[in-house]
TORKOL-4160 file (C-alpha; in steps of 0.2 Angstrom, whole numbers, padded with zeros to 4 digits, m for minus):
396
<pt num="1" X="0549" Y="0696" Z="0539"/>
<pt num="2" X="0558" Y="0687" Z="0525"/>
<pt num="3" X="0552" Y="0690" Z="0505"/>
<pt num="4" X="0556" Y="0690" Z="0488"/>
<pt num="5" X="0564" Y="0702" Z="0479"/>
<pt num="6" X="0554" Y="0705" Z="0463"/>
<pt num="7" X="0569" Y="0706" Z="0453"/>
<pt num="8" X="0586" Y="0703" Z="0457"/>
<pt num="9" X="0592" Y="0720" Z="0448"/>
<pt num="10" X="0578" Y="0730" Z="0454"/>
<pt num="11" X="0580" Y="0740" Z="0472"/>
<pt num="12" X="0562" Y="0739" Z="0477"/>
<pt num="13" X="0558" Y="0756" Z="0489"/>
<pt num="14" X="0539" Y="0759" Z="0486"/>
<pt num="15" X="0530" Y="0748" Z="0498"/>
<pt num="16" X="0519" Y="0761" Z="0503"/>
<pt num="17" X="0512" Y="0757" Z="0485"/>
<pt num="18" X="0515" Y="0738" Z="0488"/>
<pt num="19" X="0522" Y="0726" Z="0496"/>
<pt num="20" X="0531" Y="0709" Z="0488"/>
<pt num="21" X="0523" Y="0694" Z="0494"/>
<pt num="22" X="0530" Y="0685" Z="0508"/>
<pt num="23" X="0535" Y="0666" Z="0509"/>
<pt num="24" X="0520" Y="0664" Z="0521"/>
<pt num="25" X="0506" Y="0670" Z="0511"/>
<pt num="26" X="0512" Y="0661" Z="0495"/>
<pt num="27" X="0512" Y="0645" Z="0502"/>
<pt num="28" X="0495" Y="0647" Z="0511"/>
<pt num="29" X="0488" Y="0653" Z="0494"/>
<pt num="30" X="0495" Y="0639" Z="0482"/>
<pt num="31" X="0488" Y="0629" Z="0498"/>
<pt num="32" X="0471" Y="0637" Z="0495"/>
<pt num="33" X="0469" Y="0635" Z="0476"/>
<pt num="34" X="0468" Y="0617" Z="0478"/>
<pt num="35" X="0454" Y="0619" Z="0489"/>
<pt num="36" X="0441" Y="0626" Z="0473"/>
<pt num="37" X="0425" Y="0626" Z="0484"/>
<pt num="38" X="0414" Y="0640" Z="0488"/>
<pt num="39" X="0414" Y="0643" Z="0505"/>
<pt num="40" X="0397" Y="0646" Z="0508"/>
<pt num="41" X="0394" Y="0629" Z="0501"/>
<pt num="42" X="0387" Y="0615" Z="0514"/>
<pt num="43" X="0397" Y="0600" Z="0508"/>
<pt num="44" X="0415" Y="0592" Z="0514"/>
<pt num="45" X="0423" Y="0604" Z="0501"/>
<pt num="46" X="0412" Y="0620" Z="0505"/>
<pt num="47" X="0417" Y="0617" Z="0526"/>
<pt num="48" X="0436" Y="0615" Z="0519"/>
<pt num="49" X="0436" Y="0633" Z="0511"/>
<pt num="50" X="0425" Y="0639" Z="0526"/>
<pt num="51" X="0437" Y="0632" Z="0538"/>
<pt num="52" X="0451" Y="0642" Z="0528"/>
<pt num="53" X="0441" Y="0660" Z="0528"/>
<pt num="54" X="0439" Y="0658" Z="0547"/>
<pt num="55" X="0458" Y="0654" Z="0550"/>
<pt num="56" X="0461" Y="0668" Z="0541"/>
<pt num="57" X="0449" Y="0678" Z="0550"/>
<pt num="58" X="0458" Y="0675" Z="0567"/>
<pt num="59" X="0474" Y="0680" Z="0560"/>
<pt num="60" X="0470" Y="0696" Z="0553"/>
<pt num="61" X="0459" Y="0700" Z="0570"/>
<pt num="62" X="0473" Y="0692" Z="0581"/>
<pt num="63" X="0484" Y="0704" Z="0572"/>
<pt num="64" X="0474" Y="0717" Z="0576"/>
<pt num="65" X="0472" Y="0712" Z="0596"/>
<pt num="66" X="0457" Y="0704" Z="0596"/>
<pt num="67" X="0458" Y="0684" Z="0600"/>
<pt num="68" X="0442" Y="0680" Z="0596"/>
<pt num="69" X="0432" Y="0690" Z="0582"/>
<pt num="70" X="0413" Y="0690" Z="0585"/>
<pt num="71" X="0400" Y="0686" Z="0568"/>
<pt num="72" X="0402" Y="0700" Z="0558"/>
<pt num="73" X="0417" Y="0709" Z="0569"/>
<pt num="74" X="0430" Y="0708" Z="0556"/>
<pt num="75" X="0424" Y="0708" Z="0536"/>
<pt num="76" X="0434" Y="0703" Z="0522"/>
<pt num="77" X="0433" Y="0716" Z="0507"/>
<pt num="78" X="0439" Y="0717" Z="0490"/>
<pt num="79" X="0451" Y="0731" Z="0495"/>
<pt num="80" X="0455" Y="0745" Z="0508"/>
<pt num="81" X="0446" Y="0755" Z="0497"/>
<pt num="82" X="0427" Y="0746" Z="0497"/>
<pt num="83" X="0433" Y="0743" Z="0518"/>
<pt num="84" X="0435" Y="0762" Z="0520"/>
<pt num="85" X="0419" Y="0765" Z="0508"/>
<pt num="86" X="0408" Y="0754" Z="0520"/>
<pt num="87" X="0414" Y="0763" Z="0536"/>
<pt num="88" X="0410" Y="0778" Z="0530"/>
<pt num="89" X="0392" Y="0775" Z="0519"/>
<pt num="90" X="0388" Y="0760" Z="0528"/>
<pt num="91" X="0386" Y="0771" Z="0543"/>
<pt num="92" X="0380" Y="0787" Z="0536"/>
<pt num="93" X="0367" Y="0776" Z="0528"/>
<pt num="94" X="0362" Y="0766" Z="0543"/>
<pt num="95" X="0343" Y="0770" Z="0548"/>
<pt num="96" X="0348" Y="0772" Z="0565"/>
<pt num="97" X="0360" Y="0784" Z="0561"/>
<pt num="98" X="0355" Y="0801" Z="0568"/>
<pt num="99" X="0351" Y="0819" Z="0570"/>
<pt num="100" X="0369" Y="0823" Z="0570"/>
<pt num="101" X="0377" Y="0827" Z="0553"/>
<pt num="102" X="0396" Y="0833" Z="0556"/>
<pt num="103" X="0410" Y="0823" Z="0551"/>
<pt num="104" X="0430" Y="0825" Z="0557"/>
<pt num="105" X="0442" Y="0822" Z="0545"/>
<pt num="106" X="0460" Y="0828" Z="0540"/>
<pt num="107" X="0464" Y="0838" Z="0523"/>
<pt num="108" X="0477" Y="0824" Z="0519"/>
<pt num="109" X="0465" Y="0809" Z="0520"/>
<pt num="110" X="0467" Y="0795" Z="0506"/>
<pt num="111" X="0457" Y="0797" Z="0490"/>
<pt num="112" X="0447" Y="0783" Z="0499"/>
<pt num="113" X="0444" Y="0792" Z="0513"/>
<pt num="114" X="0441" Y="0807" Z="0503"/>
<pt num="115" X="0429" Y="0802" Z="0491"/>
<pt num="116" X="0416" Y="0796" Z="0501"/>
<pt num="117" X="0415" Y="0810" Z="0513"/>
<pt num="118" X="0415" Y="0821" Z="0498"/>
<pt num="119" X="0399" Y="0812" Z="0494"/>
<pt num="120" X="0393" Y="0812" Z="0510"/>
<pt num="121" X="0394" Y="0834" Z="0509"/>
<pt num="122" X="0386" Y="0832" Z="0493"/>
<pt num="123" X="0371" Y="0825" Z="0502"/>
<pt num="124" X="0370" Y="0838" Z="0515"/>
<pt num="125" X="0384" Y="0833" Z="0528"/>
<pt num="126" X="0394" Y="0844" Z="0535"/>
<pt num="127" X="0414" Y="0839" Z="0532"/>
<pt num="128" X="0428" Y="0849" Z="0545"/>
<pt num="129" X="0442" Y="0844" Z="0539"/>
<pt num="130" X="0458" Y="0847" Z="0553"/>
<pt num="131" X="0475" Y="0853" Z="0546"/>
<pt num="132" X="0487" Y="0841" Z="0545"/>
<pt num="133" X="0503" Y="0856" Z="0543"/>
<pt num="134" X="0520" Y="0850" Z="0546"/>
<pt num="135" X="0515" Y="0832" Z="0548"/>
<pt num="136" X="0503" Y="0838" Z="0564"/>
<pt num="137" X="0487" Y="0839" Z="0572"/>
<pt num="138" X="0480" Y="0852" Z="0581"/>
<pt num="139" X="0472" Y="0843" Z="0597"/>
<pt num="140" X="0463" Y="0858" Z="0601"/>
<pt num="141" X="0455" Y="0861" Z="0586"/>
<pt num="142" X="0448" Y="0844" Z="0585"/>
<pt num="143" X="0441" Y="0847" Z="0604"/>
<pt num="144" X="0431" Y="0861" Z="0596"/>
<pt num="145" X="0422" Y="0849" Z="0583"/>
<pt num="146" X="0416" Y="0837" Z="0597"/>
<pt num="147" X="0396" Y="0841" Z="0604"/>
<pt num="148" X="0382" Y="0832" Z="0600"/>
<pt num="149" X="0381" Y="0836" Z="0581"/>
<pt num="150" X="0397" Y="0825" Z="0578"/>
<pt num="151" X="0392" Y="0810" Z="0569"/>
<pt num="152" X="0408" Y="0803" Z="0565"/>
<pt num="153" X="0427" Y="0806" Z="0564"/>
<pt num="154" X="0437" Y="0797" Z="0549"/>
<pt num="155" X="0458" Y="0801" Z="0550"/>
<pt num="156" X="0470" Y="0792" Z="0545"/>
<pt num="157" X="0483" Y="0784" Z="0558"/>
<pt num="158" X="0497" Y="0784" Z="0546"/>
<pt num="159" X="0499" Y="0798" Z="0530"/>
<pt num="160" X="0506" Y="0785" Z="0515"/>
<pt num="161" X="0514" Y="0800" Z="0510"/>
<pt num="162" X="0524" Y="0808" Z="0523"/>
<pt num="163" X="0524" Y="0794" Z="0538"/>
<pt num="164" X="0515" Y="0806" Z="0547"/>
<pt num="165" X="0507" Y="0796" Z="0562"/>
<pt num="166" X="0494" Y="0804" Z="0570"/>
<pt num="167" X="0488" Y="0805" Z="0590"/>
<pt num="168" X="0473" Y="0796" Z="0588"/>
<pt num="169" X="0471" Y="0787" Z="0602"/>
<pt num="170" X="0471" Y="0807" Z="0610"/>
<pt num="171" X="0456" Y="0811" Z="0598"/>
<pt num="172" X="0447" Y="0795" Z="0599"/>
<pt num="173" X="0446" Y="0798" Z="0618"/>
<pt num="174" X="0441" Y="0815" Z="0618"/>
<pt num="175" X="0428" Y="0810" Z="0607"/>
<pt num="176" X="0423" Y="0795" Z="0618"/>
<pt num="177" X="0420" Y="0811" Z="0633"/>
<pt num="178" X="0413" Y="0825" Z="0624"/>
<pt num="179" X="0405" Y="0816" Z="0609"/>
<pt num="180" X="0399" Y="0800" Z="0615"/>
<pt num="181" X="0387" Y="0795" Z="0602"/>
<pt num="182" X="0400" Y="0799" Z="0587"/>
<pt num="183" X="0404" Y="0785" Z="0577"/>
<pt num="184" X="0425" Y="0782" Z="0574"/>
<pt num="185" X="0434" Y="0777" Z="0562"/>
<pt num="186" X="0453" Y="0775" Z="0556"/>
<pt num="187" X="0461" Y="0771" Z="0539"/>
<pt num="188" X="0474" Y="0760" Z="0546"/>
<pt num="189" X="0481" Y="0755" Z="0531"/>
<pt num="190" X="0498" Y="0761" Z="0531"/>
<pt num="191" X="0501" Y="0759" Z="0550"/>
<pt num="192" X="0494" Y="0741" Z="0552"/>
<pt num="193" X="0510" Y="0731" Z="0554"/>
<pt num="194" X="0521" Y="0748" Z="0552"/>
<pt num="195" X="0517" Y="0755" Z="0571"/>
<pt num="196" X="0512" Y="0747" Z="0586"/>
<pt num="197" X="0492" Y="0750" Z="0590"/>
<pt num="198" X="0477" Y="0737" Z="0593"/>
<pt num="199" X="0458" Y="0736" Z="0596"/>
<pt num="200" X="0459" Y="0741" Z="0611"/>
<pt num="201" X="0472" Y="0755" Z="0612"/>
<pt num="202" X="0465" Y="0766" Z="0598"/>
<pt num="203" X="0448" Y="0766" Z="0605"/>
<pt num="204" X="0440" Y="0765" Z="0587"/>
<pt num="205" X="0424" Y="0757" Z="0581"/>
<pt num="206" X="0430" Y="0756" Z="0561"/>
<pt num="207" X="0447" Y="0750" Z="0557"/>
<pt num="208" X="0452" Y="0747" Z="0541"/>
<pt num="209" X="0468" Y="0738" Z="0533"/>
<pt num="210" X="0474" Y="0730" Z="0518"/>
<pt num="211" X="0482" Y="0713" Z="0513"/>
<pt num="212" X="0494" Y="0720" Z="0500"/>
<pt num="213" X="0503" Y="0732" Z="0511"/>
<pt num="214" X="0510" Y="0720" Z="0524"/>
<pt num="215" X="0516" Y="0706" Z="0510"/>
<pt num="216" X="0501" Y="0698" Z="0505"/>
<pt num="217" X="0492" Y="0699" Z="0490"/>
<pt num="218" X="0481" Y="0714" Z="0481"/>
<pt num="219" X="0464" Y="0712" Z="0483"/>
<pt num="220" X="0458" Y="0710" Z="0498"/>
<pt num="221" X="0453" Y="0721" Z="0513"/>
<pt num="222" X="0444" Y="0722" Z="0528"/>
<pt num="223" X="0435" Y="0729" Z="0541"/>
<pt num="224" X="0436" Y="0727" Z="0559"/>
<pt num="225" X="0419" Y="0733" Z="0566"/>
<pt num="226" X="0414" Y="0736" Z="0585"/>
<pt num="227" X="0402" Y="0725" Z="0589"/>
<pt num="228" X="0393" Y="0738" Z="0599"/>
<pt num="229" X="0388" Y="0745" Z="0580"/>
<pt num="230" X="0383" Y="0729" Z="0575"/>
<pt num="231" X="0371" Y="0729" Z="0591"/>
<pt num="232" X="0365" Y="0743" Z="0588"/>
<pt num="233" X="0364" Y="0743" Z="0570"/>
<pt num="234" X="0374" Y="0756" Z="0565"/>
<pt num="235" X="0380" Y="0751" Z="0548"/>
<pt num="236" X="0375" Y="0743" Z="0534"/>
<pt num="237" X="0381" Y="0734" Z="0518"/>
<pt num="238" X="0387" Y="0744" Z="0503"/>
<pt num="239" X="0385" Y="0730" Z="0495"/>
<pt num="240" X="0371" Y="0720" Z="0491"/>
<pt num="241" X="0368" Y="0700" Z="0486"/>
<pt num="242" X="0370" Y="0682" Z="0495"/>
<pt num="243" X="0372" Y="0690" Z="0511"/>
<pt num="244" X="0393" Y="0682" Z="0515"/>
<pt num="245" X="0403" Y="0689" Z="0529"/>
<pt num="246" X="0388" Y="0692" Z="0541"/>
<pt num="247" X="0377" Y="0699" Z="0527"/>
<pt num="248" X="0389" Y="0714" Z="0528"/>
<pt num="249" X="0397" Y="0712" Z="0510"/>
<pt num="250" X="0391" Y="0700" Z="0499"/>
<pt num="251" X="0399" Y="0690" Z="0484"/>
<pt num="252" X="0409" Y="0674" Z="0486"/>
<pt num="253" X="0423" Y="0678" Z="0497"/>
<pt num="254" X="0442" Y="0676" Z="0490"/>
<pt num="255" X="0446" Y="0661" Z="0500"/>
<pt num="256" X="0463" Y="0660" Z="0489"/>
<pt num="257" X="0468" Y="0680" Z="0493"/>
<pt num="258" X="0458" Y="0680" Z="0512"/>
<pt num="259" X="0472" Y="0666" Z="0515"/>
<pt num="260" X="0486" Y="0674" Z="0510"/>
<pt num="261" X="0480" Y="0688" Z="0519"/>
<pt num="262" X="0477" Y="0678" Z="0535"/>
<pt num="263" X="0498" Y="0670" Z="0533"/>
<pt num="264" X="0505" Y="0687" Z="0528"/>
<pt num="265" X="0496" Y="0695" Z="0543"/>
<pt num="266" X="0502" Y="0680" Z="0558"/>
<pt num="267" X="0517" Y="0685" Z="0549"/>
<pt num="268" X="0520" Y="0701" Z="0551"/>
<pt num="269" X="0512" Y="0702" Z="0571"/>
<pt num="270" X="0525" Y="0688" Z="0574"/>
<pt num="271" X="0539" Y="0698" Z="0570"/>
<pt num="272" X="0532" Y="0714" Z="0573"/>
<pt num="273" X="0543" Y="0723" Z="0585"/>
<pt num="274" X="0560" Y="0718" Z="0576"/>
<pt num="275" X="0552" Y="0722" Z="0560"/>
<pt num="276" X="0549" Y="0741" Z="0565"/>
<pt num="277" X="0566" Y="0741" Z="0574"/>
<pt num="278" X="0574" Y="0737" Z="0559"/>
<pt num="279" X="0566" Y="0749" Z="0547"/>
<pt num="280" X="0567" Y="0763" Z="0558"/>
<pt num="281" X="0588" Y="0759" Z="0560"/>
<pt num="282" X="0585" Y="0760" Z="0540"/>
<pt num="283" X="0575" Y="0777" Z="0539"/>
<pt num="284" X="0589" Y="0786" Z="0551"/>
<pt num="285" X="0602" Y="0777" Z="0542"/>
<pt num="286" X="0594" Y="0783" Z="0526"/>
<pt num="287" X="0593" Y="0802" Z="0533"/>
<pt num="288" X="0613" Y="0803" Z="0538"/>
<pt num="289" X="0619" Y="0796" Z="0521"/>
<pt num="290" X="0607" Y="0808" Z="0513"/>
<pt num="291" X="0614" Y="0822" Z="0523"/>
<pt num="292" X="0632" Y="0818" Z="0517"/>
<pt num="293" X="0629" Y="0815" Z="0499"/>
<pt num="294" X="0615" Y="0825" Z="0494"/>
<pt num="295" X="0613" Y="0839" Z="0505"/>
<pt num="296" X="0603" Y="0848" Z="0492"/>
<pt num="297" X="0589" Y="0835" Z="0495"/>
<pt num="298" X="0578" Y="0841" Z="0509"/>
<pt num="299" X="0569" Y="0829" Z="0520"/>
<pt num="300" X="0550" Y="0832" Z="0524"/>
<pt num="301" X="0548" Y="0824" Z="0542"/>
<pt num="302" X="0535" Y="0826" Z="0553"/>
<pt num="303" X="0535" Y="0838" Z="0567"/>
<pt num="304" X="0529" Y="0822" Z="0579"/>
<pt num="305" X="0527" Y="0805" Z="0580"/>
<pt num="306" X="0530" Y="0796" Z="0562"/>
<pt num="307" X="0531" Y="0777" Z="0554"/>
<pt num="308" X="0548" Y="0771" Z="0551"/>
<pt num="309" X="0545" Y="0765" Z="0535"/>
<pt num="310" X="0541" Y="0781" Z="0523"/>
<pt num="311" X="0554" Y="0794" Z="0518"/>
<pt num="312" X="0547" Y="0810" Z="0509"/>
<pt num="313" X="0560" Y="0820" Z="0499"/>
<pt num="314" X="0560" Y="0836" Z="0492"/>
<pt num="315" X="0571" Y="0839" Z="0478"/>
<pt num="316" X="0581" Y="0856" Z="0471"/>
<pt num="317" X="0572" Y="0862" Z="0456"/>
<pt num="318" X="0570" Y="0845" Z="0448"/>
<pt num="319" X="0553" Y="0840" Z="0443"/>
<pt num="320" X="0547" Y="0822" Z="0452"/>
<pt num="321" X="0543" Y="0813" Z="0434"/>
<pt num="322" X="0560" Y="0818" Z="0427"/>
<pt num="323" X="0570" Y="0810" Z="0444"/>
<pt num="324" X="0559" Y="0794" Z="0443"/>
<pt num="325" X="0563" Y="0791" Z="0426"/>
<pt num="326" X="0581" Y="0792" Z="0431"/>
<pt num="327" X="0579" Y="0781" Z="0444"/>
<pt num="328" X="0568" Y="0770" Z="0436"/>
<pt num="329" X="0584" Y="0768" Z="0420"/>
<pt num="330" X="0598" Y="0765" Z="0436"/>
<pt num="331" X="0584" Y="0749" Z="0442"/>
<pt num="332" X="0578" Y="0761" Z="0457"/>
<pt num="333" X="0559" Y="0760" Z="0463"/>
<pt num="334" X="0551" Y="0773" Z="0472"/>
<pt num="335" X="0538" Y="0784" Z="0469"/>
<pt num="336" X="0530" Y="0804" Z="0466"/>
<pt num="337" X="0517" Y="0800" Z="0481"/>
<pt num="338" X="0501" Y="0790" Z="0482"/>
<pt num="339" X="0498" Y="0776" Z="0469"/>
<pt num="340" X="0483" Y="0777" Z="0470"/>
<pt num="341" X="0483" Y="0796" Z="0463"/>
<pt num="342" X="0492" Y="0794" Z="0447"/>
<pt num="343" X="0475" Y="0795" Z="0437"/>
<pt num="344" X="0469" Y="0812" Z="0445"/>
<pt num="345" X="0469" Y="0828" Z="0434"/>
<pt num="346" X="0477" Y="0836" Z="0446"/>
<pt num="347" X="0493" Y="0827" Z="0452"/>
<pt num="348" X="0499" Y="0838" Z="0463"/>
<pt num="349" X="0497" Y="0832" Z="0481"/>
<pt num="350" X="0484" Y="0836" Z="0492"/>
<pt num="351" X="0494" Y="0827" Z="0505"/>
<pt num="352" X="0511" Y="0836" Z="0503"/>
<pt num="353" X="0500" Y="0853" Z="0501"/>
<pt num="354" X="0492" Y="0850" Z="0519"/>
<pt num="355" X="0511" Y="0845" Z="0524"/>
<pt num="356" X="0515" Y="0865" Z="0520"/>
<pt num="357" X="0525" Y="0860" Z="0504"/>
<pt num="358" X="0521" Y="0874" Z="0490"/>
<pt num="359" X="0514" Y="0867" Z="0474"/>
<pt num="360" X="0532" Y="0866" Z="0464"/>
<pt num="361" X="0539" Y="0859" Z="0480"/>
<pt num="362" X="0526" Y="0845" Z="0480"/>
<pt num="363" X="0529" Y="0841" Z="0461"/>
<pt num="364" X="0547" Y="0842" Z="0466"/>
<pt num="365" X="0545" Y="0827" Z="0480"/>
<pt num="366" X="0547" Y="0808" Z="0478"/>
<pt num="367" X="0541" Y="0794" Z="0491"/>
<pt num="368" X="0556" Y="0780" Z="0498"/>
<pt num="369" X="0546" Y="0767" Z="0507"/>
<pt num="370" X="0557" Y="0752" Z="0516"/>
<pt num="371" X="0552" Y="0734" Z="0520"/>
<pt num="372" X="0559" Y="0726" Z="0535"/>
<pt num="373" X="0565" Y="0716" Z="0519"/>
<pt num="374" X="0576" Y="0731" Z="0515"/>
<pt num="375" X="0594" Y="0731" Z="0514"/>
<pt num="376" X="0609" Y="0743" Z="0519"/>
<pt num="377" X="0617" Y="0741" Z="0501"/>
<pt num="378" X="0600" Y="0743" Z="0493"/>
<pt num="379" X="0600" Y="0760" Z="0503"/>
<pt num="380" X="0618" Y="0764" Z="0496"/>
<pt num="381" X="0613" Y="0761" Z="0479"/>
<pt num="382" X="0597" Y="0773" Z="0479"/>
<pt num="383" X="0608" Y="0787" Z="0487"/>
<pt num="384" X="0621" Y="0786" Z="0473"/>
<pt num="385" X="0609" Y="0785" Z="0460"/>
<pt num="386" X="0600" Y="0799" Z="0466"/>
<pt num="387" X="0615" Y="0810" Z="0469"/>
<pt num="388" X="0620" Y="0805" Z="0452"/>
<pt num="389" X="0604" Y="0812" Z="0445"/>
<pt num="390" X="0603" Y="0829" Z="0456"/>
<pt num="391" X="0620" Y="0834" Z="0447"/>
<pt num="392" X="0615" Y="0829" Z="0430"/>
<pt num="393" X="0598" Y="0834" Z="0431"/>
<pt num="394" X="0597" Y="0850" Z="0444"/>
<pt num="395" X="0589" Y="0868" Z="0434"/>
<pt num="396" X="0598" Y="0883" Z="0440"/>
């Protein structure tokens, strides 16, 4: 996938944060802002911008594996945040929801997984939440949560923090035996476009993702939804109004940011193979040179399966804050871990804890995420950098 570079003196490495836009999604969005209609609208103008929305709607779904998206099958969302919210309180507040009352989750979830099922145990549910140590699930004790009091499972495919990908097609499909009425969903937002996987070959009902971490733009989300929950009316809005996108999520929709969405995600599926090929050559690339010039840096890499695009590294003794300021002064962007945790009191990671990390090791370790858009010399340049700042900054 070709993009920008937001800077020409700036070696961009925190695309689990996100992503420069791409060519694509530019164009289709300058394309849309001349089209100022509402698409709900009934006029010429109004079926202009609709016509936009629903292109849009058969990328991101195409993307996903599914040629043909049902009413109300994929939503569009101001964020993977509000998709990942409706998932979860859309279905726990459903009428039709249940007797049951457990919920499977992960202790390295994203705060927008987190969050809600917090909530959710505020309110009575009961949360088990699987370790995720050394980048790995235990299958087994994820079998044990599956009986008829499971209501739903919520995991991550992808930790935006270690790379970590999980075996949840091997979950799901226990769950589909032993728990058939338990409703599932995935926060798919760092694996969309980074691993391989569709509708189909995860087994999910709930799959969220996110424009700006494939190259389009910030703020917008959605939600693919089974259609067998929308049958059986399994969910429901979060958000209440005008009744858009099936009555699921109401507001007028973001024709101008669904549309980037829509290009960034044709994309991305187009050149999806190569893409991960690429960043994976990068990441291993990235692990020999790291060896060589800074042996003192210890990589956190998952016991299994892991995305090719994130890097976790541990450094010796030096605090995360003080390295990213010396990266940030040699024009080097990466990150201490989640973006989306930098308000928290505590900013020490939930996620690198659950890795196994002790907490002066976790506030010790920076996040390098690629771009198929990476390049070798940008690589290079990081390694020197950081090396530079080991010796000059390392406590003994």
């Amino acid at each position: 996938m070709s993009t920008t570079s937001p800077s020409a003196d700036c070696v961009y490495l925190d695309n689990s944060a996100t992503t420069v836009l791409c060519p694509a999604a530019r164009a289709r969005m300058l394309e849309a802002m001349d089209c100022y209609a509402n698409p709900s609208s009934t006029h010429t103008a109004g079926r202009e911008a609709r016509a936009m929305v629903e292109r849009a709607r058969r990328e991101v779904a195409s993307a996903l594996g599914v040629s043909a998206p049902k009413p109300g099958e994929l939503i569009f969302t101001a964020s993977g945040t509000e998709s990942d919210n409706l998932a979860i309180l859309g279905t726990a507040r459903a009428k039709s929801r249940r007797t049951a009352n457990r919920i499977l989750t992960t202790d390295s979830e994203h705060p927008a997984v987190r969050e809600p099922l917090a909530a959710l145990e505020r309110e009575g549910f009961s949360i088990v939440r699987l370790s995720t140590k050394g980048g790995k699930i235990d299958l087994d004790e994820a079998v044990s949560a599956m009986d008829e009091h499971l209501f739903m499972i919520s995991m991550m495919l992808v930790n935006n923090e270690t790379g970590a990908r999980y075996p949840l097609e091997q979950i799901f499909s226990a769950a589909r035996r032993l728990a058939p009425q338990a409703i599932l969903h995935t926060d798919a937002v760092q694996g969309f476009l980074k691993v391989p996987f569709s509708v189909k070959s995860l087994g999910a009902d709930l799959i969220t993702v996110s424009a700006h971490k494939i190259h389009g733009p910030k703020g917008v989300g959605a939600l693919w939804i089974n259609p067998a929950l929308l049958t059986a009316k399994r969910i429901t809005p979060i958000v209440f109004g005008g009744g858009q996108e099936s009555g699921y999520r109401s507001g007028t929709e973001n024709t101008i940011g669904i549309e980037g969405f829509g290009a960034a995600a044709a994309a991305g599926a187009y050149t999806l193979a190569s893409d991960i090929a690429r960043m994976r050559k990068l990441r291993d690339g990235l692990f020999d040179r790291l060896a060589l010039a800074v042996p003192e840096v210890r990589p956190n890499r998952p016991v299994g399966e892991s995305a090719p695009h994130i890097v976790s590294l541990t450094l010796p003794r030096i605090k995360s804050e003080t390295m990213l300021n010396h990266l940030s002064g040699a024009g080097i962007c990466v990150s201490a871990g989640s973006a989306c945790s930098t308000h928290a009191k505590n900013k020490t990671s939930s996620a690198l804890l659950a890795f196994g990390l002790a907490p002066a090791e976790a506030d010790s370790t920076i996040r390098v995420s690629l771009s198929a858009a990476t390049t070798e010399e940008e690589l290079n340049r990081f390694v020197d950098a950081l090396a530079e700042g080991v010796a000059r900054l390392i406590r003994f």
